[in-house]
C-alpha positions as CSV (number, residue, x, y, z in Angstrom):
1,X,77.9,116.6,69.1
2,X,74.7,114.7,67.2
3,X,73.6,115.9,64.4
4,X,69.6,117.0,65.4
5,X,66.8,115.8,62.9
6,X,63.8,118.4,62.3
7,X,60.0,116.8,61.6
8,X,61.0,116.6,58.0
9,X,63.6,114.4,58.7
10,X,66.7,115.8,58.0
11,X,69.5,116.4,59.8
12,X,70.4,120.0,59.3
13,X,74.0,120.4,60.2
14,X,75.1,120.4,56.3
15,X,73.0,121.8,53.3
16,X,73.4,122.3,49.8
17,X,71.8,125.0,48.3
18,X,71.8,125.6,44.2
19,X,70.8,129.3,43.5
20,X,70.4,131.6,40.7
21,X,69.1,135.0,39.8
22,X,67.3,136.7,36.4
23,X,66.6,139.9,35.7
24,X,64.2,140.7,32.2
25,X,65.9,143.7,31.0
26,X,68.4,144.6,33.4
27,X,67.4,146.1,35.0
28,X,63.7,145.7,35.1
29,X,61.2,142.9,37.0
30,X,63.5,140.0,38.4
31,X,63.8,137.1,41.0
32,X,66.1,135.2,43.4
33,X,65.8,131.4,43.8
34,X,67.0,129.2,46.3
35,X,66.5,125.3,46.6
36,X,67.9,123.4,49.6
37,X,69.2,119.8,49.1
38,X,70.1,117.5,52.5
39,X,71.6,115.0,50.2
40,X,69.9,114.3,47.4
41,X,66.3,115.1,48.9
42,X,65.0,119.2,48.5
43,X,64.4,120.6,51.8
44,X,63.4,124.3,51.3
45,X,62.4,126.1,47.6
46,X,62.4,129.7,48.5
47,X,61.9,132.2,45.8
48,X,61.4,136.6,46.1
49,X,60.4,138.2,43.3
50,X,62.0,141.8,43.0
51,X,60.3,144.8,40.9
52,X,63.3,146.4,39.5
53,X,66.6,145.2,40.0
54,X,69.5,144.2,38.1
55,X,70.8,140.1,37.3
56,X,73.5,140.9,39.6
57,X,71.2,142.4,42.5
58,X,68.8,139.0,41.7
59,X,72.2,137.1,42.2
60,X,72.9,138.3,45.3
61,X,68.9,137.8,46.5
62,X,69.2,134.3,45.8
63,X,72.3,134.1,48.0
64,X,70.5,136.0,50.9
65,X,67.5,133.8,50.9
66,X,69.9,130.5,50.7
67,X,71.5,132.0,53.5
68,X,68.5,132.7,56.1
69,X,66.9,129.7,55.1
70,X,69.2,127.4,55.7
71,X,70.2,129.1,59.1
72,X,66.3,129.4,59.9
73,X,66.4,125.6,59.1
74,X,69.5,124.6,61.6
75,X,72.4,124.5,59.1
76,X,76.0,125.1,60.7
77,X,77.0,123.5,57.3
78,X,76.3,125.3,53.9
79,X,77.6,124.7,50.5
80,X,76.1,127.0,47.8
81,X,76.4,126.1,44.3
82,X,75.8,129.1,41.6
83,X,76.4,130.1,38.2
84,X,77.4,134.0,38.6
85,X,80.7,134.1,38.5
86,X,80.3,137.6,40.3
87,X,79.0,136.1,43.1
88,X,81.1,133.1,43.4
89,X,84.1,135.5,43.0
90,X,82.9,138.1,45.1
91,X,82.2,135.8,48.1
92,X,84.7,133.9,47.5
93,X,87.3,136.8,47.6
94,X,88.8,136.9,44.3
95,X,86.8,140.2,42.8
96,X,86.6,142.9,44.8
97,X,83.1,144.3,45.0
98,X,83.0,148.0,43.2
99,X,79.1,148.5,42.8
100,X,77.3,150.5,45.0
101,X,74.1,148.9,44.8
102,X,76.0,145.5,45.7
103,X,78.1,146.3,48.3
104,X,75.2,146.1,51.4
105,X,74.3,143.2,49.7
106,X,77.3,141.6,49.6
107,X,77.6,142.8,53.1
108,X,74.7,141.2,54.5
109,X,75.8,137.9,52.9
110,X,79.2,138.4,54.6
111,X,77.3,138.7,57.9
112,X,75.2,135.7,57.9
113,X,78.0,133.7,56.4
114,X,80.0,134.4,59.4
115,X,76.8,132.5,61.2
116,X,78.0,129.2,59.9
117,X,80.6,126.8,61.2
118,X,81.6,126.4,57.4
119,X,80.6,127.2,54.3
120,X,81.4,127.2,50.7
121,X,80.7,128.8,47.5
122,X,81.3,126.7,44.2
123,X,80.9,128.2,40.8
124,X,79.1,125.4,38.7
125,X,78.0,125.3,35.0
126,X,74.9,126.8,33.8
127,X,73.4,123.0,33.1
128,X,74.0,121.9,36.2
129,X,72.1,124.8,38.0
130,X,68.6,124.0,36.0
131,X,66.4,123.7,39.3
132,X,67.2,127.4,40.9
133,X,66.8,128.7,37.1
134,X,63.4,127.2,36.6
135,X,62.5,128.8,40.2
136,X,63.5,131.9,39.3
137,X,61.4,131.6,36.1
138,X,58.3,130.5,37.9
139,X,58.6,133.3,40.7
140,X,58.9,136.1,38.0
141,X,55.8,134.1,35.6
142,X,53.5,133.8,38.6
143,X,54.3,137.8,39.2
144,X,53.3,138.8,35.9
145,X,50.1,136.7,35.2
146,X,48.7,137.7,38.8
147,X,49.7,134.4,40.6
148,X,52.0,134.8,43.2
149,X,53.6,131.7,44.7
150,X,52.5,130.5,47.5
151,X,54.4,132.5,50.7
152,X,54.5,135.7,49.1
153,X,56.1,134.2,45.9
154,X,58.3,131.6,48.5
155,X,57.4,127.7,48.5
156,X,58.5,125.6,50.8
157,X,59.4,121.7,50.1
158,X,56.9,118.9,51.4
């Protein structure tokens, strides 16, 4: 099977998406971040701000809109790269998920993961997760001063 190209010119069979979640004051006004590499080029910046929610719940946002993006886009092949351990864990299958306000989030990941051909979750270092976190920043800055992103605080990549 060929891999199919999009007008962007990509091939969307296998993504990489680096994600991350913040929450100011846990709980309190928060965001989840997504940004899409094919290779080394960005793809898709997708960002949700969330009125009240916990880091965890902003975690777990950011996984969600990796997730429908990158099927939206074509991708039977998803690698996400995050810093919460919880999530990486959880997804993962190591932890088991105990928090009721995570568990039909974590159960809506589980369902679109099953979309893919394969997929991956890889816990990486803080450092190496700087573009989601900067997102995630922007998303939750434009809220507050009155500018919402573009897309209803979502930004998609030229």
């Amino acid at each position: 099977m060929g891999a199919e190209s999009t007008p962007g010119g990509f091939s969307p069979g296998a993504l990489e998406a680096y994600i991350d979640g913040s929450s100011r004051g846990n709980p309190g006004p928060g965001a989840g971040a997504a940004v899409i590499f094919d290779g080394r080029k960005i793809v898709a910046r997708k960002g949700k701000y969330l009125e009240r929610c916990t880091n965890n719940q902003a975690e777990y946002t950011a996984l969600l809109l990796a997730l429908e993006t990158a099927l939206l886009m074509g991708c039977t092949s998803l690698t996400v790269k995050t810093d919460s351990q919880l999530v990486a864990r959880q997804i993962g299958g190591s932890y088991k998920v105990k928090n009721r306000n995570i568990l039909p989030l974590y159960l809506e990941a589980v369902k679109l993961i099953g979309r893919f051909r394969e997929f991956a979750v890889v816990e990486i270092p803080r450092e190496e997760n700087t573009l989601a976190d900067r997102l995630t920043a922007l998303v939750i800055a434009r809220h507050r001063h009155g500018k919402p992103a573009s897309g209803g605080a979502s930004a998609a990549a030229d």
